[in-house]
C-alpha positions in Angstrom: 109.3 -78.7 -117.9 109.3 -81.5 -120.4 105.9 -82.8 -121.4 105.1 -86.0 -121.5 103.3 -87.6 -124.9 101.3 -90.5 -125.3 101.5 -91.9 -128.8 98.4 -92.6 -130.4 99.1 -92.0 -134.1 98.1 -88.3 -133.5 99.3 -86.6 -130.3 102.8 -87.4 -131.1 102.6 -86.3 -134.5 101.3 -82.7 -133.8 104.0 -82.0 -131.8 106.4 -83.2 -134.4 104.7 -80.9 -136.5 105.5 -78.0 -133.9 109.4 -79.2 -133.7 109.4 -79.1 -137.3 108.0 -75.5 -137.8 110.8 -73.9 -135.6 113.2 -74.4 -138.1 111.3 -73.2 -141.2 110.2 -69.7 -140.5 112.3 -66.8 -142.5 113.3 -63.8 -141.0 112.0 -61.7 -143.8 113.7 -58.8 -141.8 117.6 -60.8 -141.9 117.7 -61.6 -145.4 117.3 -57.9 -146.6 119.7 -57.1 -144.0 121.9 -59.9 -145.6 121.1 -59.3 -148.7 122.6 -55.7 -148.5 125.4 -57.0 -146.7 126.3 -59.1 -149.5 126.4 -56.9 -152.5 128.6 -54.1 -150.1 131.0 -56.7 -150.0 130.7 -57.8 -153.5 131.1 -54.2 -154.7 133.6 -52.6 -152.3 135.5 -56.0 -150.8 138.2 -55.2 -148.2 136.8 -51.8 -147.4 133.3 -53.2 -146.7 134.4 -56.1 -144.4 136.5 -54.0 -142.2 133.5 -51.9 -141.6 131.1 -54.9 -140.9 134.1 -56.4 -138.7 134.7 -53.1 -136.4 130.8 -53.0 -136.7 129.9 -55.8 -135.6 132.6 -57.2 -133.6 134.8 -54.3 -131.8 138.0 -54.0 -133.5 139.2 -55.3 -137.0 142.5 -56.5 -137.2 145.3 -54.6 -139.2 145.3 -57.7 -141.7 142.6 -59.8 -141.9 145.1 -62.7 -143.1 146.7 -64.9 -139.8 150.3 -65.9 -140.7 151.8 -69.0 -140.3 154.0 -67.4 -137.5 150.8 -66.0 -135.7 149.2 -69.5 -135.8 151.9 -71.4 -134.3 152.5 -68.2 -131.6 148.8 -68.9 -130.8 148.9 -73.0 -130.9 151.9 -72.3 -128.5 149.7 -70.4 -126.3 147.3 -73.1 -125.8 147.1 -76.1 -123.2 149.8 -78.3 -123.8 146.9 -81.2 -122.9 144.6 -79.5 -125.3 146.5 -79.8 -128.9 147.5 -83.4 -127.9 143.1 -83.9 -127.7 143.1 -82.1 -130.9 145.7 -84.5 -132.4 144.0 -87.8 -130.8 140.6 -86.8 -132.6 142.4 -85.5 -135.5 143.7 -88.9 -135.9 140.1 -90.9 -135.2 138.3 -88.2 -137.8 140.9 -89.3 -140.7 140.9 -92.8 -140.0 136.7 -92.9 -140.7 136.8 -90.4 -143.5 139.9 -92.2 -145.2 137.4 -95.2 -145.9 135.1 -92.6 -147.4 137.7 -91.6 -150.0 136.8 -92.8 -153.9 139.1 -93.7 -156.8 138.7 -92.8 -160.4 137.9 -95.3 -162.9 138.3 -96.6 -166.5 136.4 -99.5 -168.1 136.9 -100.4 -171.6 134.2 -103.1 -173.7 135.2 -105.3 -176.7 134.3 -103.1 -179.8 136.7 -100.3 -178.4 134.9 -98.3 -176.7 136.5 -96.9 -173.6 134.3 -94.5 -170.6 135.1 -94.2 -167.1 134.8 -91.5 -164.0 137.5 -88.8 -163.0 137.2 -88.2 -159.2 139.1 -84.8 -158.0 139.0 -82.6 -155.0 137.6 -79.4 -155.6 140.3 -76.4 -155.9 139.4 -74.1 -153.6 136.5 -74.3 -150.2 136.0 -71.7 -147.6 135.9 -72.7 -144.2 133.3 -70.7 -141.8 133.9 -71.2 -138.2 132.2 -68.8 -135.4 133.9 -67.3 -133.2 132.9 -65.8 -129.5 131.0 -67.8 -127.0 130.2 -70.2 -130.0 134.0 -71.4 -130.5 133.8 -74.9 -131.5 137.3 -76.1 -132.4 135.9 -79.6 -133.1 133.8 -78.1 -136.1 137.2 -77.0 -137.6 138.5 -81.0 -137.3 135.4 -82.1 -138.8 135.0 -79.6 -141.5 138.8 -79.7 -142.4 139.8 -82.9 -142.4 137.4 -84.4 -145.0 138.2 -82.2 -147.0 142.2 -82.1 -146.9 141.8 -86.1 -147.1 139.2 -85.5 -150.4 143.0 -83.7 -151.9 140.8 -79.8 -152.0 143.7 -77.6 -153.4 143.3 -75.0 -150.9 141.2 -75.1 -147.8 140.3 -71.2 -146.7 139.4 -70.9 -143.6 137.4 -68.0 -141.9 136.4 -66.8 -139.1 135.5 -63.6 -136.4 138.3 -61.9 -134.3 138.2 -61.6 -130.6 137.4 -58.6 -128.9 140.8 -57.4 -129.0 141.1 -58.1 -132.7 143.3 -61.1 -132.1 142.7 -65.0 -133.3 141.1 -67.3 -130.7 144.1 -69.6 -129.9 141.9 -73.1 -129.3 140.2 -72.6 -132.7 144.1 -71.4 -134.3 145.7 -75.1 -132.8 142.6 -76.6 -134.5 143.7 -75.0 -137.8 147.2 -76.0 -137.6 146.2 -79.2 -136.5 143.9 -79.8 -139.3 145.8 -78.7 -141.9 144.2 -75.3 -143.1 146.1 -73.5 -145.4 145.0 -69.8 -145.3 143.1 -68.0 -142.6 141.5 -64.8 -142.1 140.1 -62.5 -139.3 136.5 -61.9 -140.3 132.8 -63.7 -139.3 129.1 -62.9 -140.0 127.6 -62.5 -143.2 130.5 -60.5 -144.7 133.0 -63.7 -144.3 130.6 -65.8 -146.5 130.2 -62.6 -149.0 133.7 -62.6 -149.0 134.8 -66.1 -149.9 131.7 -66.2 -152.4 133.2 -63.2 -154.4 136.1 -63.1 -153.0 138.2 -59.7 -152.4 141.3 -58.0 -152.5 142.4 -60.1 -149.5 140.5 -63.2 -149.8 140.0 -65.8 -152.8 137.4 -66.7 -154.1 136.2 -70.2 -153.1 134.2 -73.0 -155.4 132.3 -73.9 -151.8 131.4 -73.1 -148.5 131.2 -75.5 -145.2 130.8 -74.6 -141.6 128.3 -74.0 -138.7 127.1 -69.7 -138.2 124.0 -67.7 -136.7 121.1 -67.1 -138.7 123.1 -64.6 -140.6 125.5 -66.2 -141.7 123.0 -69.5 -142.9 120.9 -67.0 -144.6 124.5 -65.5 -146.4 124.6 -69.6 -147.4 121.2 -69.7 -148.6 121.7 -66.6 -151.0 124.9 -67.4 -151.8 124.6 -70.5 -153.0 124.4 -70.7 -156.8 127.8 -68.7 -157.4 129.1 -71.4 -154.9 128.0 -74.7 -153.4 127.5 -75.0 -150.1 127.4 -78.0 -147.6 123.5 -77.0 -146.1 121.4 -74.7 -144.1 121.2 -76.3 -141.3 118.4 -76.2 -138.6 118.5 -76.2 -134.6 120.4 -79.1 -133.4 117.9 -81.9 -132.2 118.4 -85.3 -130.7 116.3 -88.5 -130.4 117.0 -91.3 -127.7 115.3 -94.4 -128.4 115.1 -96.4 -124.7 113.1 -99.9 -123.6 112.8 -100.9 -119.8 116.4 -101.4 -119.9 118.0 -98.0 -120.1 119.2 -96.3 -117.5 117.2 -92.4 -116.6 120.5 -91.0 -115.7 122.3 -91.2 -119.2 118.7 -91.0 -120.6 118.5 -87.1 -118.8 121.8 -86.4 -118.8 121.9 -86.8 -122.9 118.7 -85.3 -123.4 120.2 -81.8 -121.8 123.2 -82.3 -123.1 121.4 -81.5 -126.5 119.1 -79.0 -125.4 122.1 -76.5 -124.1 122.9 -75.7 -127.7 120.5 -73.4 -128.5 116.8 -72.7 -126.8 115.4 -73.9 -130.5 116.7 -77.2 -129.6 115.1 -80.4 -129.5 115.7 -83.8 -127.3 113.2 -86.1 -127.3 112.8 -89.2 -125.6 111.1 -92.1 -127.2 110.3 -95.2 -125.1 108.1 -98.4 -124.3 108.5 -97.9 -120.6 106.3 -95.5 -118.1 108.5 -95.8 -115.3 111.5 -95.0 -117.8 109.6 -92.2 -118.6 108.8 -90.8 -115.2 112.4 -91.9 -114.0 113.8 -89.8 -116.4 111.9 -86.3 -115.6 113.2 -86.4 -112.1 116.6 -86.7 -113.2 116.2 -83.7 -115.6 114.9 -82.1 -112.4 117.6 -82.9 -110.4 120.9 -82.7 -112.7 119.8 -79.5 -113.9 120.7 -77.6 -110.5 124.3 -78.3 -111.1 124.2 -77.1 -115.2 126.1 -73.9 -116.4 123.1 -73.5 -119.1 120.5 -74.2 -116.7 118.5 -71.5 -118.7 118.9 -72.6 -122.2 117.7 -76.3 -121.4 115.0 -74.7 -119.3 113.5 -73.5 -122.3 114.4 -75.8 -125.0 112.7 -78.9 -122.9 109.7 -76.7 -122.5 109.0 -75.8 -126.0 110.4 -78.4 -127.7 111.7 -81.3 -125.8 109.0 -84.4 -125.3 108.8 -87.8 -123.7 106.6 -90.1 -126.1 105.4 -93.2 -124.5 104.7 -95.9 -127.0 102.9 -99.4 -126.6 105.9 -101.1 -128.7 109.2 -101.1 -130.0 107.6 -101.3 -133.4 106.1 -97.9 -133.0 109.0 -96.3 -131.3 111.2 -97.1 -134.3 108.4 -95.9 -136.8 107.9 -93.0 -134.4 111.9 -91.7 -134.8 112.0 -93.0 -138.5 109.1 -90.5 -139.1 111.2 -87.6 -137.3 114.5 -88.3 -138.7 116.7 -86.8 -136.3 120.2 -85.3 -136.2 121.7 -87.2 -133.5 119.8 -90.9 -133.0 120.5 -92.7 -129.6 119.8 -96.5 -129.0 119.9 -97.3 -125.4 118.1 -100.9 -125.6 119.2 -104.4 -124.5 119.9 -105.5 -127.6 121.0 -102.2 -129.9 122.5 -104.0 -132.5 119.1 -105.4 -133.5 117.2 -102.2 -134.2 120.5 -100.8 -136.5 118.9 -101.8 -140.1 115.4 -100.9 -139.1 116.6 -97.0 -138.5 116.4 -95.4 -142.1 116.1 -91.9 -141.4 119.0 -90.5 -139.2 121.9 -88.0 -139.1 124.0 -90.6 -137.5 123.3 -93.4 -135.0 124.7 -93.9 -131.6 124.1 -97.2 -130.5 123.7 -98.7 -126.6 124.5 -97.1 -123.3 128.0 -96.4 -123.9 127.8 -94.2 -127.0 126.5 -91.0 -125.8 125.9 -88.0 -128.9 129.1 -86.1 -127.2 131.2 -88.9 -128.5 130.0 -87.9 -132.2 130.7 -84.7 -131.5 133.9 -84.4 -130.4 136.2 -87.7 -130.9 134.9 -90.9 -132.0 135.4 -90.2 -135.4 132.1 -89.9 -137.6 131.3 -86.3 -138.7 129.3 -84.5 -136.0 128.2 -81.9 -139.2 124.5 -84.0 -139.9 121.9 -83.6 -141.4 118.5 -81.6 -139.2 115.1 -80.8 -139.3 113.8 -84.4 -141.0 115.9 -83.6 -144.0 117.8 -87.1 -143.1 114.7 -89.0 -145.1 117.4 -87.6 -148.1 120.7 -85.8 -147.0 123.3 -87.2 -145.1 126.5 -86.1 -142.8 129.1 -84.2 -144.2 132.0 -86.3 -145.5 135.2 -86.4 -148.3 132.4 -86.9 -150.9 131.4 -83.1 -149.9 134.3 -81.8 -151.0 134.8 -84.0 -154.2 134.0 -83.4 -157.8 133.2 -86.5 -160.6 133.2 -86.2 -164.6 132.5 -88.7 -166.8 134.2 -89.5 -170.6 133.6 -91.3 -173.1 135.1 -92.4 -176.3 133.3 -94.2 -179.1 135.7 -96.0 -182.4 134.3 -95.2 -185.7 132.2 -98.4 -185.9 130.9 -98.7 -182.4 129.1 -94.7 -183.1 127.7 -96.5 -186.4 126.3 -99.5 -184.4 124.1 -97.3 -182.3 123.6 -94.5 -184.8 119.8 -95.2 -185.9 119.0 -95.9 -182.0 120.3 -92.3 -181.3 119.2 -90.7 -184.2 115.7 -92.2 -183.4 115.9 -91.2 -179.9 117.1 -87.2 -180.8 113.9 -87.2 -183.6 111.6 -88.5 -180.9 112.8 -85.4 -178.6 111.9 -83.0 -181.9 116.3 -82.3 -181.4 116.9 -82.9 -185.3 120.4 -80.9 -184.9 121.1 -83.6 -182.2 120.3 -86.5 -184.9 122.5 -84.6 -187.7 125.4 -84.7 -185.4 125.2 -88.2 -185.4 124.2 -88.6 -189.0 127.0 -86.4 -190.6 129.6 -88.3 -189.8 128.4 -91.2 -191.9 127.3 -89.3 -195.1 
């Protein structure tokens, strides 16, 4: 099922090469499909959706906007034990983002002149979430509440209707819990054309966050440019770091717990120890039997899961800092120790008791990361994602004419002369 890789500097980094190429190859087929999609939508709104949402999804609700009433009739309908989850993690998620929050600032200097930074939230961001067998309440917590806490005027939130046309109920009590302000009955590519353009129903949005298929990250990708957008993100992947200490059962059971997402998924195990190694296969082999997505992992530890063997910890750190993964488990004596040696991770989960699903559901730190080695630059989403900075400036009279032959020098150099004479007129 999983291979085993010894690294030697060039085995281990051909199969990185292979992990990396699952994520970069474009459905040439999709985007045209998308592409068409999106300009339906952006010439015929409402009308268009509703035909992509009976399309695509069975039945299209009589108005795609949810009312307050409907969202607390659906958060009623929900496990009691549920919402007060929702409300626990909803209170670890703001707590860590809260610290993320920046001020605006002035500073002033002796000859008068005054400059400083104006941080705002941006007015309006759409919300994707999916819908279906890919229901992920927790993505509405960690999409939302950033961005509520980074003051966004209006926080839109989207997303497909069941099969009877209604709202699901768990991803409704994570709206209300969140704080969403609007939300609407439509997924797929036509949601993101939607809030990009907006239509007769929906606003138009400055920004789009939230998890989808491959249609609606290609929407994203073509969208983006008319509005921002948080990132196209790749397969979900995971990297555990282990020494002789670790134990094979969390070391298996976190691997899979990874490679159920999706059958692009990627765990890898990264270790000093051949009896960790081995250890750890026959525990993939044997808590398997017992896993609903038996399938899924199956194939996802075939094609792309791996067990690399490496002579020290030195070269297992360089090994995951040269893969920058999503998700970035330290199961080691000493974790603590190896913390400002990992540069390149989505986020870092560190000793035996920190397993990935506590990023992804409670803990606190944003489970929306960074994938497919794009954590050498990009990190997790956060308030700064939903955040907009300007600078000003103001200059006195004299303080311009202390720095006028610098800046008229500079503009001259840059052949800008009407850049110089805007500084030079003044003074004439």
């Amino acid at each position: 099922m999983i291979k085993k890789v010894k690294a030697d500097g060039k085995e281990e980094y051909e199969y990185f090469k292979k992990v990396r190429e699952r994520s970069t190859e474009t459905d040439k087929d999709v985007t045209a499909v998308v592409s068409d999609i999106i300009d339906n939508v952006r010439k015929n709104g409402d009308k268009a959706v509703r035909e992509y949402t009976v399309k695509f999804d069975g039945k299209a609700p009589e108005c795609f906007e949810v009312s307050r009433e409907e969202i607390e009739k659906s958060v009623s309908e929900c496990d009691a034990e549920f919402i007060g989850i929702l409300e626990r993690a909803a209170a670890n998620i703001r707590d860590f983002h809260a610290r993320q929050l920046q001020q605006s600032w002035l500073t002033t200097k002796s000859n008068g002149v005054v400059m400083g930074q104006r941080v705002r939230g941006l007015a309006r961001v759409g919300l994707y979430v999916p819908g279906g067998t890919a229901a992920y309440p927790s993505s509405v917590l960690m999409n939302a509440i950033p961005a509520k806490i980074a003051g966004v005027g209006e926080l839109v939130m989207v997303t497909p209707p069941m099969k009877d046309g209604k709202p699901n109920p768990n991803i409704m009590a994570a709206a209300y819990v969140a704080g969403v302000d609007r939300v609407f009955l439509m997924g797929g590519a036509q949601a993101v054309a939607a809030l990009a353009y907006g239509t007769e129903s929906v606003p138009k949005v400055d920004k789009i966050v939230g998890p989808g298929n491959i249609f609606v990250a290609t929407a994203k990708r073509l969208v983006y440019g008319t509005v921002d957008i948080d990132m196209i993100a790749g397969p979900s992947e995971i990297l555990v770091l282990a020494d002789e200490s670790a134990n094979p059962k969390f070391l298996a059971a976190d691997l899979m717990s990874q490679a159920e997402h999706d059958r692009l998924a990627s765990a890898i195990l990264v270790t000093t120890s051949q009896r960790i190694a081995d250890e750890t296969v026959v525990e993939i082999e044997r808590q398997i039997q017992t896993l609903s997505r038996k399938e899924i992992i199956e194939e996802s530890l075939t094609n792309y899961g791996a067990i690399i063997v490496c002579d020290s910890m030195d070269r297992a750190v360089e090994t995951a800092n040269s893969l920058a993964p999503e998700h970035l488990e330290v199961c080691c004596e000493n974790p603590m120790e190896y913390i400002g040696r990992l540069d390149n991770a989505g986020s870092v989960f560190l000793g035996n008791y920190s397993p990935e699903p506590l990023g992804d559901y409670f803990a606190g730190p944003n489970h929306v990361l960074p994938t497919s080695g794009t954590a050498r630059f990009f990190s997790p989403l956060s308030v700064d994602s939903f955040i907009k900075k300007s600078s000003f400036i103001y200059y006195t009279e004299s303080a311009l004419m202390a720095d006028k032959e610098d800046i008229e020098r500079f503009a001259e150099t840059e052949g800008l002369t009407a850049h110089a004479n805007s500084i030079t007129i003044r003074f004439q």
